[in-house]
C-alpha positions, 0 to 999 in steps of 0.5 A: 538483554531482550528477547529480541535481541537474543533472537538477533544475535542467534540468528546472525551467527546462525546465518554464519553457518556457526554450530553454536555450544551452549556453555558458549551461548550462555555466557555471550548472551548472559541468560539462563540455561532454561531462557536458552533453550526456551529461546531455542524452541521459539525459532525451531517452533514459533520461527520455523527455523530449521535448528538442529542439535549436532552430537558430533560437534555438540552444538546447535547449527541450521539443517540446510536439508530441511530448510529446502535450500542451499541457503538455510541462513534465512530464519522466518519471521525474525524482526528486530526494529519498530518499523518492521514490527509496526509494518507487520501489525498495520498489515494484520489490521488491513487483512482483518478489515477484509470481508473474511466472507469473501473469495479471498477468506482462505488464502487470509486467513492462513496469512492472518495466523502466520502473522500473529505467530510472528507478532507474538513472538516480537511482543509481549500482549500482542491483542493489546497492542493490535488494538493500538493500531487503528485505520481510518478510511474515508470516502472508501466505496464498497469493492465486490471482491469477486470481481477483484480477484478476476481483475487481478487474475488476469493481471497477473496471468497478462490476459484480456478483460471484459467488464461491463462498467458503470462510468458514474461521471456520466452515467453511462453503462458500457461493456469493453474489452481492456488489457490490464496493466496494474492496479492502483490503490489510491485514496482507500480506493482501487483503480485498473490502470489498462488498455481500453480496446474500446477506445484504443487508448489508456484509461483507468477504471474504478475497479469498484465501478465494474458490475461484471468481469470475465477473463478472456483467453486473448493475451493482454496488450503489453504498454511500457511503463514509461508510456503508462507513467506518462499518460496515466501518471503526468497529472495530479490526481487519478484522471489521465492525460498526457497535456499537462499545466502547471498550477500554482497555489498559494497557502496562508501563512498558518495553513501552509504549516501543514501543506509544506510537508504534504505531497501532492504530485512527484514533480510538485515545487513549493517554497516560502514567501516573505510573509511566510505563506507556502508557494506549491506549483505542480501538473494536472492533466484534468483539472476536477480532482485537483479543483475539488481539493483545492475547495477543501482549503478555501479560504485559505488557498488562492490560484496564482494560475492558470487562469482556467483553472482559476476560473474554474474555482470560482465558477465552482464557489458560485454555484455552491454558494447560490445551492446554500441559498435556494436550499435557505 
């Protein structure tokens, strides 16, 4: 029986509130005195498991007293499938991806011990296999981590912003005070999803497009999800609006062997035609992202409609194809 397994089984009878004897634990899990005991140590040491020897009933039970709660039955760290391990390994990879410089380097560094503690009792090698696990950005922008940690302060504690923000789509630099609703990862990137005072209405920002931030003693306005998720989740891609369309894109017959297991938007429909190619239908409020990935499969995508959005395809190609050439 494997380790992990052992742990499992010890674990379910502990969490039964069972005092376990160890001639009686020997035979149920077919393992050495000292493999038990080297077991034993690893919840009580490495697990943090409250694991005490009772005298009196000459078995091994779990202390309720320092454990801290009335349900002691939950040991620490224990995983014992491959999704859970995999989880716990991309998170140690991502945690180390951090800038270990930065504001948030003390509350990281601890967690980043905590999970090697709990990797390397699940995994024989565990510096090998982290290696096996490797994460890939592209196109992430650079996120000054100072004014993250306001950004997500005042999330949490429902307070005010002011950020002095760089609009890149126009070039334009403005200060607003917003009331955050949630932060969003999206494409290796962050967005503030929040209510701009400025504008009276929803908007997201690029949390990496603020250049200053400072939380204000006003309380954050409150926007029900479901005005949120209507406004700022409607559409595809990162760009707001509540007025959707629906495009309809057709993939060749070989590229919609990837597309047809993609998902673009929540509400997107797809289906095969007779010649074998990939029908994806969904909603967009803003047409640019979505025109910029469609570009992405030319030649082998076509807009069915709108026709706007078409157009603007096309519209988009031309003035490509005319850059190539004044660059020739």
């Amino acid at each position: 029986m494997a380790q992990t397994e052992r742990l499992y089984h010890i674990k379910r009878w502990l969490d039964a509130g069972r005092c376990l004897q160890r001639d009686w634990l020997l035979t149920e899990l077919g393992v050495s005195r000292a493999t038990l005991t080297r077991d034993l140590a690893l919840l009580r040491d490495r697990m943090q498991a409250p694991i005490v020897f009772d005298a009196e009933r000459g078995g091994w039970r779990l202390d309720v007293t320092q454990s801290g709660t009335a349900d002691a039955g939950e040991l620490p760290g224990l995983w014992f499938n491959a999704e859970e391990v995999a989880a716990l390994l991309t998170m140690q990879r991502m945690l180390e991806q951090l800038d270990a410089g930065g504001l948030l380097a003390p509350h990281i560094e601890p967690l980043r011990q905590r999970l090697q503690t709990m990797i390397g009792t699940g995994l024989r090698g565990e510096a090998a296999h982290i290696c096996r696990i490797r994460l890939s950005t592209v196109a992430a922008r650079r996120l000054h981590l100072a004014h993250f940690q306001a950004v997500g302060t005042a999330l949490l504690q429902r307070r005010r912003l002011r950020i002095d923000y760089h609009g890149r789509g126009r070039d334009e630099r403005r200060q607003r005070d917003v009331s955050p609703q949630r932060l969003v990862h999206y494409r290796d990137n962050w967005y503030l999803d929040a209510w701009c005072h400025w504008r009276n209405a929803l908007r997201s920002f690029a949390v990496d497009s603020i250049t200053s931030v400072r939380v204000l003693d006003q309380p954050a306005s409150d926007i029900p999800d479901a005005e949120l998720d209507a406004e700022l989740g409607a559409g595809y891609g990162i760009f707001a609006g509540a007025q959707v369309q629906w495009a309809t894109l057709r993939f060749s017959a070989e590229r919609a062997r990837w597309v047809a297991a993609e998902s673009w938007h929540p509400d997107q429909h797809g289906r095969w035609d007779h010649e074998g190619r990939w029908l994806l239908s969904l909603p967009y409020a803003d047409p640019r992202e979505l025109v910029m990935d469609i570009l992405q499969y030319v030649p082998e995508v076509e807009v069915i409609g709108p026709a706007e959005l078409e157009e603007e395809v096309r519209r988009r190609l031309k003035a490509g194809l005319e850059g190539l050439g004044e660059g020739g």
